[in-house]
N, C-alpha and C positions, 0 to 999 in steps of 0.2 A: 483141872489143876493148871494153875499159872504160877508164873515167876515174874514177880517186882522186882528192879534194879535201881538204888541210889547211889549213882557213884558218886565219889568222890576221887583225891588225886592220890590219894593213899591207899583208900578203904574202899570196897563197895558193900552196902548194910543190901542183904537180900532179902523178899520174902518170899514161902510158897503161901498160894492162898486155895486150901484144897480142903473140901465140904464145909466151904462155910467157918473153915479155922485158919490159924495164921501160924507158920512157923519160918520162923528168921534166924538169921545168922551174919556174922560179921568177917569178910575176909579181905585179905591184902590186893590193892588193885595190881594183881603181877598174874606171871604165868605158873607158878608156883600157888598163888590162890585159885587163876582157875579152876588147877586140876583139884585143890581142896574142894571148891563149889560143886563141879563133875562127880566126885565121890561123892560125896555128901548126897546131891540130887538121883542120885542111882540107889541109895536104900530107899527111896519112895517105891510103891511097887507102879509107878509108872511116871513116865518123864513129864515136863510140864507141855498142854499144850500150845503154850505164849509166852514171849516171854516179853517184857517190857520195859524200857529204861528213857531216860528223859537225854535230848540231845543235849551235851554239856561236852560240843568241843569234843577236841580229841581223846579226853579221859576215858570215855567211853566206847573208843572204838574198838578196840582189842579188845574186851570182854564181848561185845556185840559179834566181831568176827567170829570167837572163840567158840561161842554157845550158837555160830549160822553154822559153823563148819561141822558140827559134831549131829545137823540134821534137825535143830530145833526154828521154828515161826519166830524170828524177831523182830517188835516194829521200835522202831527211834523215834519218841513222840515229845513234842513242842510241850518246855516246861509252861508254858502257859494254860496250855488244856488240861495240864494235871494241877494247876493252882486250881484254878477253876473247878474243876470233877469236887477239890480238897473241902472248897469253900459253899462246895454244896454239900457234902456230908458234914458240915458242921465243924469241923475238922480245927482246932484253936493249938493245939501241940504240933510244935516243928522242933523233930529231931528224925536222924538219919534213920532209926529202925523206923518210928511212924509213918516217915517220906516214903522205905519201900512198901510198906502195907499200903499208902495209899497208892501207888503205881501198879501195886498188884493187882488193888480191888478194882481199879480203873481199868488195868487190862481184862480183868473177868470179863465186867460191865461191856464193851468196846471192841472185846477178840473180833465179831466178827465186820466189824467196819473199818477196821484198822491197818493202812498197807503195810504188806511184809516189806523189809528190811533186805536189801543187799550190799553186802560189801563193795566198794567201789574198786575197778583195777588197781594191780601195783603202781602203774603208770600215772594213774589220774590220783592217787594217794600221793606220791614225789609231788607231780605239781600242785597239788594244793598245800603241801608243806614248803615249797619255796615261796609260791604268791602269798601266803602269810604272811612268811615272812618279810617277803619284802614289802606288805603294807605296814609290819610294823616297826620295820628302821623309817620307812618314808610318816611314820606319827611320829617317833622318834626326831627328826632332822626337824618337824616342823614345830616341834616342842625346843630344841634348843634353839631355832630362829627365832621364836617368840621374846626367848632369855634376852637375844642380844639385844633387845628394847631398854630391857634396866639396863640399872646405874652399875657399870663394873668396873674396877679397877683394870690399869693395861696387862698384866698376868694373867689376870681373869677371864678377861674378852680375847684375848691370844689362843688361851684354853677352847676358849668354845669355837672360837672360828676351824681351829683346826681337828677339833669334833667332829663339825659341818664339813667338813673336806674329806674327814673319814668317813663317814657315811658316804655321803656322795660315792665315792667311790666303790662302796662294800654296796652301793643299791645298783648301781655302774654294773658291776661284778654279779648278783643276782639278774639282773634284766639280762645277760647274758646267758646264763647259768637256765633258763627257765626257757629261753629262744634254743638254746642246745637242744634242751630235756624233748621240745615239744619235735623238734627237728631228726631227732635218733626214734621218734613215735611214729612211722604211716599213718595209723589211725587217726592221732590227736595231730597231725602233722595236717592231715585232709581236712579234718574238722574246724581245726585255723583257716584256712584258706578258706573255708566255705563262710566262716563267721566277717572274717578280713573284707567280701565283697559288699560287705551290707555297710553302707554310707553311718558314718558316726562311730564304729567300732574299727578297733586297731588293736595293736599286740596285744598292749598290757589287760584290756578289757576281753579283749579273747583269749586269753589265759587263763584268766579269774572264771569267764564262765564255764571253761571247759573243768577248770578245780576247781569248782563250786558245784556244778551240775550235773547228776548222771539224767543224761537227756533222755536216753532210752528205757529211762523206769517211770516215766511220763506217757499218757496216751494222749490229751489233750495242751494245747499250748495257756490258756486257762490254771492247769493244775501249777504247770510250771508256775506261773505270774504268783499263784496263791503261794507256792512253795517262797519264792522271794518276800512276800509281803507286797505284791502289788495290785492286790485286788481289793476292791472298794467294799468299805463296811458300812453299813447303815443303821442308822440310831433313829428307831422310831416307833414311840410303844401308844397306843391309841390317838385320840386327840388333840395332845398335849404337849407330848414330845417330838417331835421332830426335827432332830438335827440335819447337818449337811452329811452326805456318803463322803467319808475320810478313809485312807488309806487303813487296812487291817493294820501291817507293821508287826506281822503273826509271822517272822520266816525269815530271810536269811538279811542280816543286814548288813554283811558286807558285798551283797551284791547290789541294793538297793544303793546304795555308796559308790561302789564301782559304775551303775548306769547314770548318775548325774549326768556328768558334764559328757560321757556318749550323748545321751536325748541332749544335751543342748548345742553340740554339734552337726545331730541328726536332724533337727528343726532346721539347721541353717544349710544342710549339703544333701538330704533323702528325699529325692522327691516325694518320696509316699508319705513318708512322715513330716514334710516340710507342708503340704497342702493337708492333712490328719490335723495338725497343728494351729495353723489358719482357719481352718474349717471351726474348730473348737472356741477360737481367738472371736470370729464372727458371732459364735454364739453367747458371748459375756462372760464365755468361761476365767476365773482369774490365774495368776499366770502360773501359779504352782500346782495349779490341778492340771493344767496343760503339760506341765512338764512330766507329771507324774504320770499322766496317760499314756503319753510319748515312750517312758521308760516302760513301761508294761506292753506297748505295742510292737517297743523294739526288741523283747523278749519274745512275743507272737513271732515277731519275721525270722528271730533265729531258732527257734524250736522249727519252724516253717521248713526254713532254707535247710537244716541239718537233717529232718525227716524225709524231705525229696531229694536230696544228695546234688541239689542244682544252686549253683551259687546265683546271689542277688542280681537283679536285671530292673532298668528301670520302669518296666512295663511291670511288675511285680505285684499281684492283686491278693494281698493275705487275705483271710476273713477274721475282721474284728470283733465279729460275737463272741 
């Protein structure tokens, strides 16, 4: 017996999928539908053993939590793998009750290759809802920068400039807000420092990955890069096809955005990754697979440096397999 999750920001459409049959239901995404869901799943004569929902953001995390705490297997799985699993059963109807049959039937298929699910600290929950945030005033500020390109009237352009100054300010206000949080943390406080020593990363990029990353639900530094989207995919079906290894882009992409302009810092002040970089340059590599490498290498060194509790040093020898 499994449980399929489609949430939504209202609703979450459930299924169980148990002998082979489907039974669904529709409940309010709140904690007042939990405990509907909870009831409801306690007249089966046994609980489910998986449960599954697609990562959709923070919609999902409260239910995910809900149904870890009360003792149930949940894994948080990449809505791309369940398009996929959809579009191999043939699957042409998209509506919220089919989406959870098909997560259900995916989880059946999948329970047991599929990492469990934990909740992340209360600590690292704050900071990922601040560094959202403030990357989405900082889209914001660079959407009304764009504005003041047109043609506006002086009332208008008055209007926006002093937008732009409010922001500023209210992002001002968060970068501090989020340097507090990490600083009232020991944990995430040590974690900073230990990210802080490796050449190309600074506050804001160590923030994001400490809110972005439970580093210790990772065994390999590999896992992690895949978890971002930084691990090379290859398109190549007999002797016909053979494309170039492109980036998956299967994982988180607000980190993949956050280590930009790190690796291209990194290239110009790490020694490891400055000679990594060149090394690749020598070999005809072109420049955005170099950068690309770089940002997945520079994840190696901080999965590295945070597993050994030893900050970066320039004699520093990761292993890049």
């Amino acid at each position: 017996m499994v449980l399929g999750i489609d949430v939504g920001k209202q609703k979450l459409s459930v299924a169980v999928f148990y002998n082979d049959k489907f039974k669904t239901k529709t409940i309010p995404n709140n904690p007042d539908g939990f405990e509907t869901l909870w009831s409801w799943l306690s007249r089966f004569d046994r609980l489910p053993e998986h449960v599954c929902l697609e990562a959709t953001g923070s919609y999902g995390e409260a239910i995910a939590t809900f149904l870890h705490d009360q003792g149930l297997v949940v894994s948080v799985v990449n809505p791309t793998l369940i398009k996929g699993f959809a579009q191999s059963e043939g699957v042409r109807t998209k509506t919220d009750k089919v989406d959870a049959r098909i997560i259900a039937k995916f989880c059946h298929s999948k329970q047991k290759t599929l990492p469990q699910w934990q909740p992340a600290p209360p600590e690292q929950r704050e900071l990922r809802d601040l560094a959202r945030r403030l990357e989405a005033l900082k889209n914001m500020r660079v959407q009304e920068e764009n504005r003041l390109n047109g043609t506006w009237g002086d009332t208008a352009r008055k209007n926006l400039i002093e937008h732009i100054g409010y922001l500023d300010d209210q992002i001002a206000q968060l970068e501090k807000l989020i340097k507090d949080h990490i600083d009232r943390h020991p944990g995430l406080r040590r974690q900073s420092d230990l990210l802080k020593s490796i050449p190309g990363i600074a506050d804001l990029t160590s923030a994001c990955l400490l809110a972005e990353i439970q580093f210790d639900q990772f065994s390999t530094a590999r896992q992690v890069a895949a978890y971002v989207g930084l691990t090379p995919s290859d398109r190549q079906s007999g002797t016909s096809v053979k494309g170039r290894p492109r980036l998956s882009k299967i994982g988180n992409h607000r980190l993949r955005k956050a280590l930009y302009m790190p690796a291209m810092a990194a290239i110009r002040h790490n020694p490891v990754l400055s000679a990594f970089a060149h090394e690749l340059k020598r070999k005809g590599k072109p420049g955005k697979v170099i950068i690309a490498a770089v940002m997945r290498k520079l994840l190696h060194i901080a999965f590295g440096i945070l597993r050994s509790g030893r900050p970066f040093t320039p004699d520093y020898h990761p292993n890049f397999s």
